[in-house]
C-alpha positions in Angstrom: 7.6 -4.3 -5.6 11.2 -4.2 -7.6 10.1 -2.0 -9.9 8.8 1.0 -7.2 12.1 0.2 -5.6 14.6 0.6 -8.3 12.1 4.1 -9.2 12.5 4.6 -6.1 16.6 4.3 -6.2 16.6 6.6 -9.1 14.6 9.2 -7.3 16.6 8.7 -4.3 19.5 10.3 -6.8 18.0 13.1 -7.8 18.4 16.4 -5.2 14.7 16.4 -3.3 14.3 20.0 -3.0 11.9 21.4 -0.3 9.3 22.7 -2.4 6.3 21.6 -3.1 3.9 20.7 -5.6 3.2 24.5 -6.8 4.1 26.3 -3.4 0.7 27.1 -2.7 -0.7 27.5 1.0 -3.7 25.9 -0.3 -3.1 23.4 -2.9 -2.5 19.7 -2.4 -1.3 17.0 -5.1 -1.7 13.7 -4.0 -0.3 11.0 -5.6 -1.7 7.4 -5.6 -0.1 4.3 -6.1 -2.2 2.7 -8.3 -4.7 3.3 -10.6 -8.6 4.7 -9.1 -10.1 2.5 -7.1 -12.0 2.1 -3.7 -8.5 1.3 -2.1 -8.2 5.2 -2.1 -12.0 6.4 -1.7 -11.0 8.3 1.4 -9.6 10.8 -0.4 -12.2 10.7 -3.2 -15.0 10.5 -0.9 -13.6 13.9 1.2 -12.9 15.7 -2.1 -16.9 14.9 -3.3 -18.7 15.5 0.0 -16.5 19.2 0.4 -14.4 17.6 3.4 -11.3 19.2 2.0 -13.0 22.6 0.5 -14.2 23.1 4.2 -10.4 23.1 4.7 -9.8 25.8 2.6 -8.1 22.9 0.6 -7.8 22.6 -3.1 -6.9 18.6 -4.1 -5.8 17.3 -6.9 -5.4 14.1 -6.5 -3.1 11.6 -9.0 -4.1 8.0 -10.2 -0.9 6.0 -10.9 -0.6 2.8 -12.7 2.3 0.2 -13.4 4.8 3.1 -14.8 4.2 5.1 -12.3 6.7 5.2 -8.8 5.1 7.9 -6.3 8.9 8.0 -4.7 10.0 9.3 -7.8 7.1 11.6 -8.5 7.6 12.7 -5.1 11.3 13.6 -5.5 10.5 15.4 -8.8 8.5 17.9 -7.3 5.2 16.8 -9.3 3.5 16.0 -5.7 3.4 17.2 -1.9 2.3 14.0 -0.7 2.6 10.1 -1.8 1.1 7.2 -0.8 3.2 4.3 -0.2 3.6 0.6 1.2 6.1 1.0 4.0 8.6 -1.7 2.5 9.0 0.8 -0.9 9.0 4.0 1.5 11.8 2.5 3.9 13.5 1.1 1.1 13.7 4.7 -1.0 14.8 6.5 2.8 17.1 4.4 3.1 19.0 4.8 -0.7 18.9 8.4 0.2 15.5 9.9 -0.7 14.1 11.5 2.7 10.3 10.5 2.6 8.5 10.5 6.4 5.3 9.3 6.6 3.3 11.7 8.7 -0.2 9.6 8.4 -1.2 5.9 8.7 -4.9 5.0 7.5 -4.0 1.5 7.1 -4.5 -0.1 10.0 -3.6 -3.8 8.9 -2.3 -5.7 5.7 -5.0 -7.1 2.9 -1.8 -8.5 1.5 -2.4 -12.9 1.7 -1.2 -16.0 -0.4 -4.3 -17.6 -2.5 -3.9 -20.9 -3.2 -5.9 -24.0 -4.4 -6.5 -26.8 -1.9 -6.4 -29.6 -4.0 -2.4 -29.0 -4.4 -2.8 -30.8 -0.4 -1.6 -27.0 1.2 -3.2 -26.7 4.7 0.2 -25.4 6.6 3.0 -22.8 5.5 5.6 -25.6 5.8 3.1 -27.4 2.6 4.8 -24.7 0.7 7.6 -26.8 -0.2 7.8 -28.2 -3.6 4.9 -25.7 -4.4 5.1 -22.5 -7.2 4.6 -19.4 -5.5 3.4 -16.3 -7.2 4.6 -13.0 -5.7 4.7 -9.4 -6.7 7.5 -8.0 -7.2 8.6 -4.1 -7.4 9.4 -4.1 -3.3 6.0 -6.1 -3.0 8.6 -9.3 -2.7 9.8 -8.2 1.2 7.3 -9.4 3.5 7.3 -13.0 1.0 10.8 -13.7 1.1 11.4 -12.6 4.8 8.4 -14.6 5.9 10.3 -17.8 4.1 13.5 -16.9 5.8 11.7 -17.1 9.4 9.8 -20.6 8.4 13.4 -21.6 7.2 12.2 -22.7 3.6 14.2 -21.7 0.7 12.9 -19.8 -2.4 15.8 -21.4 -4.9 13.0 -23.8 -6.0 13.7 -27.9 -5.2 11.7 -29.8 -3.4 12.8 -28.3 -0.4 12.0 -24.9 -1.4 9.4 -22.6 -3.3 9.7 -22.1 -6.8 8.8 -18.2 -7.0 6.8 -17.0 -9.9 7.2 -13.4 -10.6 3.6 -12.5 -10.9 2.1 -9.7 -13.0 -0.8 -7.6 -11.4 -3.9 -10.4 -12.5 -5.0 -14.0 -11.4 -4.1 -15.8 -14.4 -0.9 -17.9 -13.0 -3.5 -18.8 -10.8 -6.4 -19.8 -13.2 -4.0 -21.7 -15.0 -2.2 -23.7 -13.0 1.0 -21.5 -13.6 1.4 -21.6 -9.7 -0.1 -23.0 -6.8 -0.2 -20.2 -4.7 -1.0 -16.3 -5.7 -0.5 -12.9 -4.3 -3.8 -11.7 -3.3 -5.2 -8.7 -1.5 -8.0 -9.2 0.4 -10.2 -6.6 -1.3 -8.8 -6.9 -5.1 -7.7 -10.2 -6.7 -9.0 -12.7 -4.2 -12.5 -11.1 -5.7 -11.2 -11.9 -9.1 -10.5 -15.2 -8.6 -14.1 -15.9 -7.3 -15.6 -13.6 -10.4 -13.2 -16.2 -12.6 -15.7 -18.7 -11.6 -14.0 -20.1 -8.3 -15.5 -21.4 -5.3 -14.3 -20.3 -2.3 -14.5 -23.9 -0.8 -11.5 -24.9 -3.4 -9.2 -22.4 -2.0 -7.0 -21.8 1.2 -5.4 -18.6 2.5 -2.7 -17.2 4.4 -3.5 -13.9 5.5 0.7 -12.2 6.1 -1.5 -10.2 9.0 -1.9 -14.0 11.0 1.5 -15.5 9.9 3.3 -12.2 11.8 4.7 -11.1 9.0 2.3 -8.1 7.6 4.1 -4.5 6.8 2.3 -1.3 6.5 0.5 -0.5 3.7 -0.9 2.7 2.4 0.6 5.4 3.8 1.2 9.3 3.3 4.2 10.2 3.0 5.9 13.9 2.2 9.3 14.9 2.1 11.2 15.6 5.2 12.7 19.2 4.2 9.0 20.3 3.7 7.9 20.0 7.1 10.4 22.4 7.9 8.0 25.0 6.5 5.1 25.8 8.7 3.2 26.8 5.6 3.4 23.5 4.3 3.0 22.0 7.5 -0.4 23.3 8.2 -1.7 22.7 4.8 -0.7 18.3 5.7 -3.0 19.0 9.3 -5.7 20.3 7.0 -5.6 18.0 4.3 -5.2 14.9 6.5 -7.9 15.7 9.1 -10.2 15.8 6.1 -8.6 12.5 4.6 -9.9 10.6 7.6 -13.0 12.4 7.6 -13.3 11.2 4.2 -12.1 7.4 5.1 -14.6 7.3 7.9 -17.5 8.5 5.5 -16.7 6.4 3.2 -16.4 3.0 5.7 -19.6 4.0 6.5 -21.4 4.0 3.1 -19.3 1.5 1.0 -22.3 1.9 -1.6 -22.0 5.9 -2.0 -18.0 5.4 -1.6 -17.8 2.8 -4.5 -20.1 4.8 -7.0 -17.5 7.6 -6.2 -14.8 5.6 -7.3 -16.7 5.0 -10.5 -17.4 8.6 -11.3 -14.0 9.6 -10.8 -12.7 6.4 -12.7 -11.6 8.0 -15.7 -10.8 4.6 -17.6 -14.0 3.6 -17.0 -12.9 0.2 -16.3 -14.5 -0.1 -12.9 -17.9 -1.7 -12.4 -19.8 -0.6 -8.9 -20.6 -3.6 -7.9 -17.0 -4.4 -7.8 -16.0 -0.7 -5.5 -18.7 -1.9 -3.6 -17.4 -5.0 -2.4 -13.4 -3.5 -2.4 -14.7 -0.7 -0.5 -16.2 -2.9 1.8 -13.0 -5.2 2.3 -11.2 -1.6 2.6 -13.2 -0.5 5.8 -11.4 -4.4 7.6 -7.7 -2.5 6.9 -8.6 1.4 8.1 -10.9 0.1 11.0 -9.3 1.5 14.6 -7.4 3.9 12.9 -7.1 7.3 13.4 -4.5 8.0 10.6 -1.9 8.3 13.7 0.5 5.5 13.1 1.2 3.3 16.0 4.7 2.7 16.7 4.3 -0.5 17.3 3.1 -1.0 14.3 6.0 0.6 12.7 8.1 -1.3 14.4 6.7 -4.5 13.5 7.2 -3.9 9.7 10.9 -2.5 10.4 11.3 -5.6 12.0 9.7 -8.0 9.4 12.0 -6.2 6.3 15.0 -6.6 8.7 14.5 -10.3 8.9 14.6 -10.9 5.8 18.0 -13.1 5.7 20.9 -12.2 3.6 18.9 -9.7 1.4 16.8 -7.5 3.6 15.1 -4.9 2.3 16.5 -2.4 4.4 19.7 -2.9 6.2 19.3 -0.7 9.8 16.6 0.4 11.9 15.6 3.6 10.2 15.9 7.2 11.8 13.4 9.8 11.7 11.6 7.8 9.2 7.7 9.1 10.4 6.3 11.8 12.3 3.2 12.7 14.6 3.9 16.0 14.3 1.2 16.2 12.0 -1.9 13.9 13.2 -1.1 15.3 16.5 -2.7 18.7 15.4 -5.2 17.0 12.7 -7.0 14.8 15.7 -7.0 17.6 18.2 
């Protein structure tokens, strides 16, 4: 996603200084990337049942939206931790703002192309000729790297994918703006079905079966703060009760998506909606134990380095997560 990355760029600017939120030994901000929903129930879920008070943990924990970049909230001091899609996190390390993620819950990508069937799609190499909508804001990686390893050219032509910079709903999709959409699994694939759609009339291509998923939902802290031990053992706390809170809640999608809807102060949430998300969730976090798995790392390091002449990132990175902390949160 552009956007988070040129935040992200900004942020990288400003001097990170190793403090936290307040400073407090007990205190956590957390801030999400997007706005409330059941892709973060984990940590609403272990701030309702008490899985972070039996920490000795006080949460706070911060919806974000489209004008909100957790790198640059991050940087500013205005949170300890940040979640973040790997691509925007590598991508702000690498411009010179020192995030680490110490904490992976996302095991696999929801991240797929939508697209209707009667356009004749059945194979990637269909794409050709075809309108694409992707996300931008950093979101655009994994696309345009996948194109550059199936050798198809997003300058448009009917040789190449015309690339629609798409806007967080289904509508270019709904109205024949594009042929294919960004989808996640647990989010606007659902809204194109709610629009009326039948699933029969669409094809997808999950980026976790075309080889080209990168991590997605992360935590991620500065890299001065774990320096401080203080700090330090407030992270072990906070995310040994996160994945006590993502394991309650993949086991009661119900009680986790009327969570979300309690804490949804917009109020534009429906249950029945958390439900199914949360539900769709519990497929990305399932096998993980919030370590990351370096092969997994290097998977997504090696997806954003493929992509051809503008990659994302431009060098393996160095020192860009830890197990220093799930090491002590799984014990």
């Amino acid at each position: 996603m552009k956007k988070f990355m040129m935040a992200a760029a900004c942020a990288a600017g400003m001097t990170a200084a190793p403090v936290f939120a307040d400073g407090h030994a007990n205190t956590v901000a957390l801030q999400l990337q997007w706005v409330t929903q059941s892709q973060f129930a984990g940590y609403y879920v272990a701030q309702e049942k008490g899985f972070f008070e039996e920490e000795g943990l006080e949460v706070t924990i911060l919806p974000g939206g489209p004008d909100i970049a957790p790198p640059q909230v991050l940087a500013g001091g205005g949170a300890d931790a940040m979640l973040n899609w790997m691509p925007s996190a590598l991508a702000a390390r690498e411009k010179g703002l020192p995030v680490v993620n110490i904490a992976q819950p996302f095991k696999t990508s929801g991240l797929m192309l939508t697209c209707w069937k009667d356009t004749g799609i059945t194979s990637v190499q269909d794409f050709k000729g075809k309108t694409i909508g992707v996300w931008f804001f950093g979101n655009e990686y994994p696309f345009l790297s996948w194109m550059s390893q199936e050798g198809i050219s997003t300058d448009g032509g009917d040789e190449g994918v015309t690339v629609l910079k798409q806007g967080f709903n289904v509508d270019p999709l709904l109205q024949r703006e594009a042929d294919c959409i960004s989808t996640m699994t647990y989010n606007e694939y659902g809204q194109v079905l709610d629009a009326g759609v039948n699933p029969d009339e669409l094809i997808t291509f999950k980026y976790e079966d075309q080889g080209v998923a990168t991590l997605e939902d992360g935590i991620y802290v500065l890299e001065d703060n774990l320096k401080d031990e203080v700090f330090v053992d407030k992270m072990v706390r906070f995310v040994r009760a996160s994945m006590k809170g993502w394991e309650y809640a993949a086991a009661n999608p119900e009680e986790a998506g009327a969570i979300i809807v309690e804490n949804d102060e917009t109020g534009a949430q429906s249950e029945e909606a958390q439900v199914r998300m949360m539900k769709e969730i519990a497929k990305l976090t399932a096998g993980s134990t919030g370590a990351l798995v370096e092969a997994d790392f290097q998977r997504t390091v090696d997806t954003l380095l493929a992509g051809g002449s503008d990659p994302v990132i431009s060098k393996q990175p160095e020192g860009a997560w830890t197990s220093m902390i799930t090491d002590k949160a799984l014990k």
